[in-house]
C-alpha positions as CSV (number, residue, x, y, z in Angstrom):
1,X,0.0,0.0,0.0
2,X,0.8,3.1,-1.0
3,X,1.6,6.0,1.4
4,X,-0.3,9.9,0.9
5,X,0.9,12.9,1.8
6,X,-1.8,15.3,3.6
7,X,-3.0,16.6,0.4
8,X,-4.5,12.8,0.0
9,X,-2.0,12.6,-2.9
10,X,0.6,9.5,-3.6
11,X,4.2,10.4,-1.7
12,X,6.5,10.0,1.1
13,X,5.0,12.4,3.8
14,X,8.3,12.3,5.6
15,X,10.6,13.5,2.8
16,X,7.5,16.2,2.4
17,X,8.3,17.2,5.8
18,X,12.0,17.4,5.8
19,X,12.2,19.3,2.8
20,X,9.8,21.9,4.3
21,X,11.9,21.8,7.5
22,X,15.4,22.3,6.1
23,X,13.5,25.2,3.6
24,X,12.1,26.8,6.6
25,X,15.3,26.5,8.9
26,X,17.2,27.9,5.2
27,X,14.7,30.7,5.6
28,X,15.2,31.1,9.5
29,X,19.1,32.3,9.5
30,X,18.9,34.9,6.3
31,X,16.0,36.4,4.4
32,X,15.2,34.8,0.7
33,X,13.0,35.8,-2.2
34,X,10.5,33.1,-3.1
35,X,12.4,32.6,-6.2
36,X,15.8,31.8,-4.8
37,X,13.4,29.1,-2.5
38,X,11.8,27.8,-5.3
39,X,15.5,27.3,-7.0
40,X,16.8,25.6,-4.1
41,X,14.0,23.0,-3.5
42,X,14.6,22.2,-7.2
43,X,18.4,22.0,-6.5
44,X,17.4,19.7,-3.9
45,X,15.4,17.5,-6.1
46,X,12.6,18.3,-4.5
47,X,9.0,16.8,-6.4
48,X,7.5,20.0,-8.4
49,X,4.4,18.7,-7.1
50,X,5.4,19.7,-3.8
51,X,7.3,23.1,-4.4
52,X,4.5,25.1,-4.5
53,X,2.8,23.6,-1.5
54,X,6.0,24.1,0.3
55,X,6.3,27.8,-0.7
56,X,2.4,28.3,0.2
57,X,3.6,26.7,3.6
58,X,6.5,29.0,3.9
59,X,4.8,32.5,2.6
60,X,1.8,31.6,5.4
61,X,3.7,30.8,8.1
62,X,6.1,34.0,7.5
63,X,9.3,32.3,6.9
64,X,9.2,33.5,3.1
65,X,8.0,37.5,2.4
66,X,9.2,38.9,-1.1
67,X,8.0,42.3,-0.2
68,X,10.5,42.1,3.5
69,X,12.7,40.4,1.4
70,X,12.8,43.7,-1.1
71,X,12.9,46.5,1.6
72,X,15.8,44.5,3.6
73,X,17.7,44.3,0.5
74,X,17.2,47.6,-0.5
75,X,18.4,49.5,2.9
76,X,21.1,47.1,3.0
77,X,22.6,47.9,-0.4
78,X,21.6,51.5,-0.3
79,X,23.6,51.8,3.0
80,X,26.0,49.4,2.5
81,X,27.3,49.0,-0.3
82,X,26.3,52.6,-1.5
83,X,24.3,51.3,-4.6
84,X,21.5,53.6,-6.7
85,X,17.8,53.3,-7.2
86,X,18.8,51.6,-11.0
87,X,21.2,48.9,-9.7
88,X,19.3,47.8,-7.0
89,X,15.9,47.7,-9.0
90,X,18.0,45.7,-11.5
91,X,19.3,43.3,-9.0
92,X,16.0,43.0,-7.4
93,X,14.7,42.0,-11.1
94,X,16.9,39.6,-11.0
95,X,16.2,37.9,-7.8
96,X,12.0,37.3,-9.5
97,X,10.7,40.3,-6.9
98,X,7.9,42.1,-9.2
99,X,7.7,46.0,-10.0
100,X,5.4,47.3,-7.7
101,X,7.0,45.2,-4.9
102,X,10.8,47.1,-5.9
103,X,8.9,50.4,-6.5
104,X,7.5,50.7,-3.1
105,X,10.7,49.3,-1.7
106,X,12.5,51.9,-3.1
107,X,10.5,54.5,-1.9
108,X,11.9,53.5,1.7
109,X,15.1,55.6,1.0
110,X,15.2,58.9,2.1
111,X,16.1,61.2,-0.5
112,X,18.3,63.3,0.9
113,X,20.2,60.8,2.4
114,X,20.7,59.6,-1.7
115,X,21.5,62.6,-2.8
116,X,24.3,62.8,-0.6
117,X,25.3,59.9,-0.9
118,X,25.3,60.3,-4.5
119,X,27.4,63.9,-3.7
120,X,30.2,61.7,-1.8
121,X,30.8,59.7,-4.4
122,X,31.2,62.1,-7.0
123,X,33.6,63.9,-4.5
124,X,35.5,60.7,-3.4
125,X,36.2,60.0,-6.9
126,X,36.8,63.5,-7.7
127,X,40.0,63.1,-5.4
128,X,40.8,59.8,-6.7
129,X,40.8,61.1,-11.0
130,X,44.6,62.2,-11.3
131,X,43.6,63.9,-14.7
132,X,43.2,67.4,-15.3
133,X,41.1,67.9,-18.4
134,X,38.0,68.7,-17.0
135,X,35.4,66.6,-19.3
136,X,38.1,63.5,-18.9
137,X,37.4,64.5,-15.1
138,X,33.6,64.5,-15.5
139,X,33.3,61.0,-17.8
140,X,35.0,59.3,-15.3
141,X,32.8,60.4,-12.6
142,X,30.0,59.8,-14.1
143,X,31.2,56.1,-15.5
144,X,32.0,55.6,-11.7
145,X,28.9,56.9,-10.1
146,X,26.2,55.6,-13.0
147,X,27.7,52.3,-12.4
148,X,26.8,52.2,-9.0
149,X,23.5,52.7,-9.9
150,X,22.8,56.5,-9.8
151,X,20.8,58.3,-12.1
152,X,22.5,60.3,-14.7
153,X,20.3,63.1,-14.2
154,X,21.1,63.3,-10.7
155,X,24.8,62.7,-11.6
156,X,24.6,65.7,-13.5
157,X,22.7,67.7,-11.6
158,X,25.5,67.7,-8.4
159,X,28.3,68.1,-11.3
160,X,27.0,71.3,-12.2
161,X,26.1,72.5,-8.7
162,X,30.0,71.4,-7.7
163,X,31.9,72.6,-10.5
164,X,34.9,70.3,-10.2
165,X,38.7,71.8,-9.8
């Protein structure tokens, strides 16, 4: 005789369980999106039948929240790793999180607190640029600072207000 798992369905109820334990105890000691879950259990070899019913699990009970999972990641690479609005929306793209989940997440950082954040940069690498030519001076800094993420029009904008020696 065949065992069934608690949806009534053919399986082995125990291997259900221990794959939701070791997903939830994954989720316990760092925050995940539901898509890097949904990679693991696969990684894991995990029955597709059951991934979604383990991720239902997991969102109910708390252990899984895309939208915490967005404004974490956001104030942490905003503040520590000094990224911009575009580079973390990108990254957050690519961790599955949707648009209206990033947008709102976004709107957690405190815009002057970007702006200068943005300003230190452009004067950090101001100091750095050994060249004198000032448009040399400028595409640099604006290479540097865009890649982190920054707007260009906001780039700009402190440029102009900080003409550069």
């Amino acid at each position: 005789m065949t065992k069934t798992d608690s949806s009534g369905q053919p399986g082995n109820t125990d291997g259900f369980k221990q794959a939701l334990q070791r997903a939830a105890s994954l989720c316990s000691r760092k925050e995940h999106s539901s898509v890097e879950i949904r990679a693991k259990l696969k990684a894991w070899n995990v029955p597709e039948s059951w991934i979604e019913r383990i991720l239902d699990r997991l969102i109910q009970e708390k252990f899984v929240d895309d939208k915490r999972y967005a404004s974490l990641f956001v104030r942490e690479k905003f503040r520590l790793n000094q990224w911009g609005r575009v580079k973390i929306a990108h990254q957050l793209r690519q961790h599955g999180i949707g648009e209206e989940t990033i947008q709102d997440a976004l709107q957690e950082i405190d815009e002057d607190a970007y702006t200068q954040t943005c300003a230190t940069l452009i004067r950090s690498k101001s100091v750095a640029i050994k060249d004198k030519n000032p448009f040399v001076r400028k595409g640099k800094i604006l290479r540097y600072v865009s890649g982190k993420g920054f707007e260009t029009d906001l780039i700009y904008r402190i440029l102009n207000m900080n003409e550069l020696d």
